[in-house]
VMD Tcl script that builds the backbone (N, CA, C; Angstrom):
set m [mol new atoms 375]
animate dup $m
set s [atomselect $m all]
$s set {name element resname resid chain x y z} {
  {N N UNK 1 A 54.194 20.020 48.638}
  {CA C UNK 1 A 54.831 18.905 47.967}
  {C C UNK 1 A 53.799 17.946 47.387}
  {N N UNK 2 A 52.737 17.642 48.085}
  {CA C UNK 2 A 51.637 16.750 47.615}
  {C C UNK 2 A 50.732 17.340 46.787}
  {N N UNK 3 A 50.865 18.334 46.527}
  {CA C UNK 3 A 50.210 19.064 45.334}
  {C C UNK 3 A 51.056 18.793 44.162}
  {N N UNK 4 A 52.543 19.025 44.134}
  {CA C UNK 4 A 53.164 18.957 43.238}
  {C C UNK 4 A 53.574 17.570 42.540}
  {N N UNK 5 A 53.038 16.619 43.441}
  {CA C UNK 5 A 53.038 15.017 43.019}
  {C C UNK 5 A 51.861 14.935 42.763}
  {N N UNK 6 A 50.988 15.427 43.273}
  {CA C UNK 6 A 49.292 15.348 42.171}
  {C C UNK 6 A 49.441 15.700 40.673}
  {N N UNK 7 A 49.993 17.004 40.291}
  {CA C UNK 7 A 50.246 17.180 38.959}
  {C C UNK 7 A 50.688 16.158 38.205}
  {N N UNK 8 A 51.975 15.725 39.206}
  {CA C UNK 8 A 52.403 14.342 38.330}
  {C C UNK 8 A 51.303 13.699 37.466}
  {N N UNK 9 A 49.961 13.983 38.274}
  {CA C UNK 9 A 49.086 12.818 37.786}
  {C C UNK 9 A 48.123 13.195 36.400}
  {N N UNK 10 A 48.296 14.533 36.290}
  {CA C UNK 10 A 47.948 15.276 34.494}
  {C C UNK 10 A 48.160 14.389 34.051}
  {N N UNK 11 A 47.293 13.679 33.347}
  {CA C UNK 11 A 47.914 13.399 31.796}
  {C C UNK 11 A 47.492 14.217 30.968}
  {N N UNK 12 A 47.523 14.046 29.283}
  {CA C UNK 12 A 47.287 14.517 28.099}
  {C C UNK 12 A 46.449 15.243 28.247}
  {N N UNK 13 A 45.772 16.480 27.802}
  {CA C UNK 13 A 44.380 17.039 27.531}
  {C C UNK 13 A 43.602 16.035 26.711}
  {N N UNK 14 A 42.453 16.172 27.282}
  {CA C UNK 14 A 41.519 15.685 26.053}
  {C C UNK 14 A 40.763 16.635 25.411}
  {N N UNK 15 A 40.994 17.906 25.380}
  {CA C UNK 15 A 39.939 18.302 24.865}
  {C C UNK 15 A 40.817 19.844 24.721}
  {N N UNK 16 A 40.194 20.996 24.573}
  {CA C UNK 16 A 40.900 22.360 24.787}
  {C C UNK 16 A 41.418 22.470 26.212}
  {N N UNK 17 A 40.661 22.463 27.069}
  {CA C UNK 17 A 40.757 22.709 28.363}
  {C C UNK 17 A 40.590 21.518 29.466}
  {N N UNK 18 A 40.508 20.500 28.970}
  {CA C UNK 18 A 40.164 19.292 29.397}
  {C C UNK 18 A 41.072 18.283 30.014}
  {N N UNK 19 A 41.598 17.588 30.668}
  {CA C UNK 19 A 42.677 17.053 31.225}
  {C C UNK 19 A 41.893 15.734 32.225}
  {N N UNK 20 A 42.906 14.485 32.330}
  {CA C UNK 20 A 42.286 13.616 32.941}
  {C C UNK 20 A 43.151 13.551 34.438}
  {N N UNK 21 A 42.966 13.146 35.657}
  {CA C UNK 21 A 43.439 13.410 36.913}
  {C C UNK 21 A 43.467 11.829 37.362}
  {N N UNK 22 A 44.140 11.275 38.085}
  {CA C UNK 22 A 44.369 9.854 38.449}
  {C C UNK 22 A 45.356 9.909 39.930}
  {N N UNK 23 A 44.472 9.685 41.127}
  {CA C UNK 23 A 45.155 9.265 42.291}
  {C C UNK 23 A 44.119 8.638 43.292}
  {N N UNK 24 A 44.859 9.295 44.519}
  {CA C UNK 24 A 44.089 8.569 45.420}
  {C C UNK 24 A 43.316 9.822 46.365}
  {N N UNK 25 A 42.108 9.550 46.674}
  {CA C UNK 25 A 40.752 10.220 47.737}
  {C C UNK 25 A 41.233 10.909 49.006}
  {N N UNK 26 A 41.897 11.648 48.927}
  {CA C UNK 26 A 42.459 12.616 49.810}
  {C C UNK 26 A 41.944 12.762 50.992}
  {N N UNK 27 A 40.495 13.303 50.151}
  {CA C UNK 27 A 39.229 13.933 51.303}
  {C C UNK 27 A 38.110 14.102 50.651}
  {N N UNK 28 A 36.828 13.668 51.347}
  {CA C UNK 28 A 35.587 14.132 51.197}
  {C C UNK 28 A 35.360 15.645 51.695}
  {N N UNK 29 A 34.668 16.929 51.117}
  {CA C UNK 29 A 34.668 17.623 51.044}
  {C C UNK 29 A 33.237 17.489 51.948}
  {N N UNK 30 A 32.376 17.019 51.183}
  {CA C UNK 30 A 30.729 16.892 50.890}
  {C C UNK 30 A 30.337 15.689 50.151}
  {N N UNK 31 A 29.117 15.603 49.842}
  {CA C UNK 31 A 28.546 14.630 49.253}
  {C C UNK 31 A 29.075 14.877 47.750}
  {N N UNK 32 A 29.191 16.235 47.032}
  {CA C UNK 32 A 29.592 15.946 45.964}
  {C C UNK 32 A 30.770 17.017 45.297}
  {N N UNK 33 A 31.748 16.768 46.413}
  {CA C UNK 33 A 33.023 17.445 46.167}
  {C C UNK 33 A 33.818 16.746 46.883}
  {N N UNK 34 A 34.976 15.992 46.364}
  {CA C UNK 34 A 36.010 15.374 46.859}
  {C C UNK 34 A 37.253 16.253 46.377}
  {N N UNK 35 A 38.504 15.559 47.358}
  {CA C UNK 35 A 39.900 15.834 47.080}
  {C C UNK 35 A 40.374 14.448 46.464}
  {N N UNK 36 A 41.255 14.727 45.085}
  {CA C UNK 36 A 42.477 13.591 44.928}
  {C C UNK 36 A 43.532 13.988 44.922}
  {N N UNK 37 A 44.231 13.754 45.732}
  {CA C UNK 37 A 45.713 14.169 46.052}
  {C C UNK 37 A 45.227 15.669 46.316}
  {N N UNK 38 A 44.559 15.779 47.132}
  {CA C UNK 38 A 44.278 17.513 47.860}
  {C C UNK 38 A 43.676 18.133 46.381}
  {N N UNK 39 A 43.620 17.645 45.353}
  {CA C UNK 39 A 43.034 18.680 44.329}
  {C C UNK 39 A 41.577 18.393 44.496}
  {N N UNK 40 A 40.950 19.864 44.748}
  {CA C UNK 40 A 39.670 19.667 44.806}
  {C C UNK 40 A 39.110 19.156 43.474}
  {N N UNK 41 A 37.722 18.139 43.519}
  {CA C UNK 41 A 37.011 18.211 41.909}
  {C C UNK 41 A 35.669 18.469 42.473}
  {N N UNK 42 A 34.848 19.150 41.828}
  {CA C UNK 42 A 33.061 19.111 41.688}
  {C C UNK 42 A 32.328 17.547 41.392}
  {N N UNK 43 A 31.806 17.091 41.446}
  {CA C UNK 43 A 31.552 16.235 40.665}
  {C C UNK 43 A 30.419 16.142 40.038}
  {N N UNK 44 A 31.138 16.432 38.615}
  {CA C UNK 44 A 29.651 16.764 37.719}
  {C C UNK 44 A 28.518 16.039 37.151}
  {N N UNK 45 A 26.830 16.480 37.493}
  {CA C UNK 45 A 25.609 16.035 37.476}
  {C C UNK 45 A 25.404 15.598 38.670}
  {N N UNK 46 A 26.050 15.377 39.774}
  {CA C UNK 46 A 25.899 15.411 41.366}
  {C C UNK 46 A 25.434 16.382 41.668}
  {N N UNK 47 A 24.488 16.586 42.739}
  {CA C UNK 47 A 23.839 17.845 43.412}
  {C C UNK 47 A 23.530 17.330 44.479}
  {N N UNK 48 A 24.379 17.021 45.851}
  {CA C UNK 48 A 23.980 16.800 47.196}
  {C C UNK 48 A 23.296 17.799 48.192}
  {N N UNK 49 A 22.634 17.470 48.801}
  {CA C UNK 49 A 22.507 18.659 50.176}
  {C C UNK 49 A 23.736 19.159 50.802}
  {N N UNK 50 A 23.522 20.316 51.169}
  {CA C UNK 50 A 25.045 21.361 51.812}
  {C C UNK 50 A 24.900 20.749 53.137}
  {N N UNK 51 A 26.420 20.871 53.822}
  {CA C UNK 51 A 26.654 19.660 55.113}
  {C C UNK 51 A 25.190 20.481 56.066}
  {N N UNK 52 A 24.645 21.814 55.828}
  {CA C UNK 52 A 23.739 22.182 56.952}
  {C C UNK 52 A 22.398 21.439 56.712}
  {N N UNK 53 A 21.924 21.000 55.685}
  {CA C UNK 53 A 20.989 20.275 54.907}
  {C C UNK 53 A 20.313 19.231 55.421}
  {N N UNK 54 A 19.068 18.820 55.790}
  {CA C UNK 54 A 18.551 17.507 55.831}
  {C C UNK 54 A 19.397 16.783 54.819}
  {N N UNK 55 A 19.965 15.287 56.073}
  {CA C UNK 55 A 20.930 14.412 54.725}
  {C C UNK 55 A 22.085 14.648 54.207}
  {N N UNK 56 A 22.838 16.338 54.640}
  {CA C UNK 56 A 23.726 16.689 54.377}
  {C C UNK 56 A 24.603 15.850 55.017}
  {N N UNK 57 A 24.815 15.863 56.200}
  {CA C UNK 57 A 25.752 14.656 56.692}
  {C C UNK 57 A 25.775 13.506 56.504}
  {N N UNK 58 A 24.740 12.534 56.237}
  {CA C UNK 58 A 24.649 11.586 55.470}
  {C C UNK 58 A 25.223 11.440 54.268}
  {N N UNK 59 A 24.857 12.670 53.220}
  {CA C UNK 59 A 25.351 12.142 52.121}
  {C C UNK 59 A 27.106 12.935 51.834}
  {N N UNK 60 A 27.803 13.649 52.844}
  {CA C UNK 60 A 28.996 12.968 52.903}
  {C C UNK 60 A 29.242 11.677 53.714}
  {N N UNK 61 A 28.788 11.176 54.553}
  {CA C UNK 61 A 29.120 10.306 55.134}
  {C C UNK 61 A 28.912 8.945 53.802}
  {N N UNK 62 A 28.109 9.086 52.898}
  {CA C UNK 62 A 28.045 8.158 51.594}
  {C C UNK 62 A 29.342 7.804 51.238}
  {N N UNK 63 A 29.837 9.241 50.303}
  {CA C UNK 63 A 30.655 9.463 49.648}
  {C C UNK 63 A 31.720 9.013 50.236}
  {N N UNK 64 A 31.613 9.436 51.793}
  {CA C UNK 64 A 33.853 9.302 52.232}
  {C C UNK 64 A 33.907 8.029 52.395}
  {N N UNK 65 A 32.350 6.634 52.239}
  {CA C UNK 65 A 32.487 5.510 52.653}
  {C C UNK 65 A 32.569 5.126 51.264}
  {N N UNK 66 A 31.892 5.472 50.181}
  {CA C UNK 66 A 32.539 5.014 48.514}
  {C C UNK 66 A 33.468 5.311 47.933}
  {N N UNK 67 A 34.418 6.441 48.701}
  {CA C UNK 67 A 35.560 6.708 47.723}
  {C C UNK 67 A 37.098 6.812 48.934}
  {N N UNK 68 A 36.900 7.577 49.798}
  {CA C UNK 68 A 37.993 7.784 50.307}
  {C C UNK 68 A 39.326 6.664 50.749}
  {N N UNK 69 A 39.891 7.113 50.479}
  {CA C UNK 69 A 41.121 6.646 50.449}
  {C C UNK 69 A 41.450 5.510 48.952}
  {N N UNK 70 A 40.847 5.710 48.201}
  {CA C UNK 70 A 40.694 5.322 47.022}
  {C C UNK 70 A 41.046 5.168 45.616}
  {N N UNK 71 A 41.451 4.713 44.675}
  {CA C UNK 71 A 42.204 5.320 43.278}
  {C C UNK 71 A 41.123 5.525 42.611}
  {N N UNK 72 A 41.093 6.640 42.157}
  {CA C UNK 72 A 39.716 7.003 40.777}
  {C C UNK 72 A 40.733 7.698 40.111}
  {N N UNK 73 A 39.990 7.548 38.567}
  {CA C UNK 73 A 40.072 8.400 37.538}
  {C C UNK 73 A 38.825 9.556 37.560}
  {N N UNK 74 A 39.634 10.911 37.201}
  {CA C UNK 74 A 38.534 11.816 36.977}
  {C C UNK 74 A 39.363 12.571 35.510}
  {N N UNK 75 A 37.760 12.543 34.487}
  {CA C UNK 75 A 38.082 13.351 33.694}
  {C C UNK 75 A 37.623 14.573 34.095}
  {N N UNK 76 A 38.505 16.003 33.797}
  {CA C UNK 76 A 37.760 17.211 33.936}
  {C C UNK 76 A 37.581 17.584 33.125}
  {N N UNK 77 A 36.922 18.571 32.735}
  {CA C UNK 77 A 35.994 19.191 31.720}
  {C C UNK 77 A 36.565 20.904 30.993}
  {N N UNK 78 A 37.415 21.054 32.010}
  {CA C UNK 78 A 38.005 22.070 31.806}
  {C C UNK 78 A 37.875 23.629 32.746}
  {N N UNK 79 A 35.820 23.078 33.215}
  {CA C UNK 79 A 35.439 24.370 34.173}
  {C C UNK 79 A 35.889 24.464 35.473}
  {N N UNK 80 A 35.467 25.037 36.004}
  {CA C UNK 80 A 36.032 25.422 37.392}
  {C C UNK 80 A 35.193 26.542 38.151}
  {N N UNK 81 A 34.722 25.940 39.394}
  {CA C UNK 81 A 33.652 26.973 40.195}
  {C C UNK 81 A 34.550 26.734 41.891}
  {N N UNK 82 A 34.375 27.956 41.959}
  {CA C UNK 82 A 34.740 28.700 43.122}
  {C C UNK 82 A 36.664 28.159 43.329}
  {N N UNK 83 A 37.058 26.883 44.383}
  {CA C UNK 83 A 38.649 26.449 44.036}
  {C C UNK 83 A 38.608 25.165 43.540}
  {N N UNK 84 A 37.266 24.456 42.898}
  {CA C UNK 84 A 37.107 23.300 42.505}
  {C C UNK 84 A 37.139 23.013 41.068}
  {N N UNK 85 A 37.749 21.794 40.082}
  {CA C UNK 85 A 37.840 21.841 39.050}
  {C C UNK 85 A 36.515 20.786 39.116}
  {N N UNK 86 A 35.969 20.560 37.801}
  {CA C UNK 86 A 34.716 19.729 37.617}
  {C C UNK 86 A 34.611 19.055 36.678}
  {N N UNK 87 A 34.371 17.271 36.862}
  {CA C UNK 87 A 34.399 16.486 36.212}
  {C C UNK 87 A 33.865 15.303 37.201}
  {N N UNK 88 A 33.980 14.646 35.701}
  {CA C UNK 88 A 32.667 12.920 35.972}
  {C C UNK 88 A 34.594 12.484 36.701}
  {N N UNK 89 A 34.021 11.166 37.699}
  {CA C UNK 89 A 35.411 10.751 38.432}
  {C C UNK 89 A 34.428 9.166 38.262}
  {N N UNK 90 A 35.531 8.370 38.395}
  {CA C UNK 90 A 35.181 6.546 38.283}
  {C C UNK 90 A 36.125 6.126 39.313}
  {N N UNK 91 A 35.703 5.277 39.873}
  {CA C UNK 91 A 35.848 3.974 40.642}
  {C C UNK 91 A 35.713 2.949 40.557}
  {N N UNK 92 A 36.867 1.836 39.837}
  {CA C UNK 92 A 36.275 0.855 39.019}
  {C C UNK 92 A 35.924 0.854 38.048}
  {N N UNK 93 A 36.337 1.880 37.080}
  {CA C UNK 93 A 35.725 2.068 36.338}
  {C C UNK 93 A 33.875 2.355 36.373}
  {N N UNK 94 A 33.483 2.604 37.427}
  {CA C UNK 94 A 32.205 3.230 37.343}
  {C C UNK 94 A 32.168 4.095 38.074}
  {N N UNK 95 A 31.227 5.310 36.987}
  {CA C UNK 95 A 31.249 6.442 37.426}
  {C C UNK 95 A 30.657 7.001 38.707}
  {N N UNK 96 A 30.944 7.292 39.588}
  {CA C UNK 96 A 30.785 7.839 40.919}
  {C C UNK 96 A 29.681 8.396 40.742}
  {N N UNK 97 A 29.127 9.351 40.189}
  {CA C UNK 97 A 27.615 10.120 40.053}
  {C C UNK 97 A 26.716 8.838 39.646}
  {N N UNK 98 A 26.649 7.840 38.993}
  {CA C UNK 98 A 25.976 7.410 39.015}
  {C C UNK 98 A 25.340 6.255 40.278}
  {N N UNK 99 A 26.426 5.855 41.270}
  {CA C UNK 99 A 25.861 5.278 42.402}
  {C C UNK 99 A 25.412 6.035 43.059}
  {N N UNK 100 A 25.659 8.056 43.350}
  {CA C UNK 100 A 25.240 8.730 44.152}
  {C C UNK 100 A 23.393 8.684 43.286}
  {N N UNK 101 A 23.271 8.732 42.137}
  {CA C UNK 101 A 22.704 9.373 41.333}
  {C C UNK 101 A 21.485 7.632 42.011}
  {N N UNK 102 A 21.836 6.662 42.222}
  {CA C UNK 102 A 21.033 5.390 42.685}
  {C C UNK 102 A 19.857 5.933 43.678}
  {N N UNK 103 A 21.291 6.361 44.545}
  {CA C UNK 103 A 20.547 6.369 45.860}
  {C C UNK 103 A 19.843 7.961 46.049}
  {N N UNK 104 A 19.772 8.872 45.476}
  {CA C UNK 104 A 19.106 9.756 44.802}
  {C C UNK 104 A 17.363 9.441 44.300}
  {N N UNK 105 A 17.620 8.457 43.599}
  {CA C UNK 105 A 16.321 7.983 43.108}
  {C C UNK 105 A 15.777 7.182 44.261}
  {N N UNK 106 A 16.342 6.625 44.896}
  {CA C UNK 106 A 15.730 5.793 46.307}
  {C C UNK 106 A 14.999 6.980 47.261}
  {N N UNK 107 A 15.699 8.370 47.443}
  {CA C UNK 107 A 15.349 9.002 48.247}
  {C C UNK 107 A 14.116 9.974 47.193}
  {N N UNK 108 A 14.500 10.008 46.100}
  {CA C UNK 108 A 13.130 10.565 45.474}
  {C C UNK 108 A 11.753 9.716 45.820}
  {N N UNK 109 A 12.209 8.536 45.148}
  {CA C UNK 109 A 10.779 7.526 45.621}
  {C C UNK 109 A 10.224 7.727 47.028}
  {N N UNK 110 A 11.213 8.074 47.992}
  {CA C UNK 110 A 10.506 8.674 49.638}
  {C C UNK 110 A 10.311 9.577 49.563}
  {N N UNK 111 A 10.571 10.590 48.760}
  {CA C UNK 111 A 9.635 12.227 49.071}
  {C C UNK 111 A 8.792 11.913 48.517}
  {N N UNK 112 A 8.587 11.144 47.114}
  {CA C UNK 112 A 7.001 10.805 46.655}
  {C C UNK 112 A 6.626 9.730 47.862}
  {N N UNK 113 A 6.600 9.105 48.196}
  {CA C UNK 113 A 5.998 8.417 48.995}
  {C C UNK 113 A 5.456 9.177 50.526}
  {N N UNK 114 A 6.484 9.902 50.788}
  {CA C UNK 114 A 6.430 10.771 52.010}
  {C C UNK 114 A 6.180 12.636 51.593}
  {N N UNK 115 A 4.890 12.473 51.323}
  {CA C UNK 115 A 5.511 14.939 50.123}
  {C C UNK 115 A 5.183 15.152 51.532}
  {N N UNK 116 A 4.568 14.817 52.769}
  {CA C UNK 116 A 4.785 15.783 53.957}
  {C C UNK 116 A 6.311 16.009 54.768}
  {N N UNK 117 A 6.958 14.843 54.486}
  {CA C UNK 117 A 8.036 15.227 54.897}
  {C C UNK 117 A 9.695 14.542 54.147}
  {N N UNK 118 A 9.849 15.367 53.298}
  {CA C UNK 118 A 10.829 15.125 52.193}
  {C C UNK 118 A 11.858 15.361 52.864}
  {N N UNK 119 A 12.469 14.300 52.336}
  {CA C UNK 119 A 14.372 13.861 52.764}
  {C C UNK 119 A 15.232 15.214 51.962}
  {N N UNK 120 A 14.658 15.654 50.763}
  {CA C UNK 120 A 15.696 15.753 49.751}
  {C C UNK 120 A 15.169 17.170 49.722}
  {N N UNK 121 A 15.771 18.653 49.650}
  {CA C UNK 121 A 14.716 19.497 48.828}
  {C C UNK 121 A 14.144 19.274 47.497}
  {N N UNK 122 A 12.751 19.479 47.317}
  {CA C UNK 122 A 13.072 18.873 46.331}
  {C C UNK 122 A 13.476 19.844 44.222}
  {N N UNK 123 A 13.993 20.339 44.763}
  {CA C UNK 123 A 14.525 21.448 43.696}
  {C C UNK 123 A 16.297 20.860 42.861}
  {N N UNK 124 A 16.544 19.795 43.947}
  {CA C UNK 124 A 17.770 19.422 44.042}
  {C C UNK 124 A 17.614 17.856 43.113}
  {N N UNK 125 A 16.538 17.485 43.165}
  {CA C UNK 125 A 16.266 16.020 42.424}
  {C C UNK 125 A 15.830 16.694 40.972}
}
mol reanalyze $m
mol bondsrecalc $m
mol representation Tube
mol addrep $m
């Protein structure tokens, strides 16, 4: 049933394959995969550590404290990897990748500061 009241939340395409999504933070998945209204999204130009990851738990523990239980807009893009659709999502009108994308650069500046022992892999920055 709560899937079928998520749809509600389609609006218009924007694009060929493109569609915008509007509810509330279901669930944190990971650092950079949430649920709105149980629909999974990717969130695209995000690249967190996997929950087994140095920081992996941290950086869901980020995310479910910036978004969950929350209203965002997400535009999607149209793609889709593995059961997740993928798109930029806002809060406040600001885009969610870019506060992850902050504290990203905070933890880059510590693997440069620290190259013996890096927070981040660094293949992922």
């Amino acid at each position: 049933m709560r899937f079928l009241i998520a749809l509600t939340f389609l609006i218009t395409a924007t694009g060929a394959n493109a569609a915008e999504l509007r509810g509330i933070v279901s669930h944190v998945r990971d650092g950079d995969t949430i649920e709105v209204e149980n629909i999974p999204i990717r969130l695209n130009g995000v690249s967190a550590p996997e929950l087994d990851e140095r920081l992996g738990p941290e950086s869901k523990a980020f995310m479910h404290e910036l978004v969950m239980g929350k209203s965002v807009l997400c535009e999607l893009n149209g793609e889709k990897t593995y059961d997740r659709f993928v798109g930029v999502c806002f809060l406040d009108n600001k885009d969610i990748g870019i506060s992850r994308a902050m504290v990203e650069s905070d933890v880059r500046h510590l693997n440069q500061a620290l190259p013996d022992q890096p927070l981040l892999p660094r293949h992922r920055l």
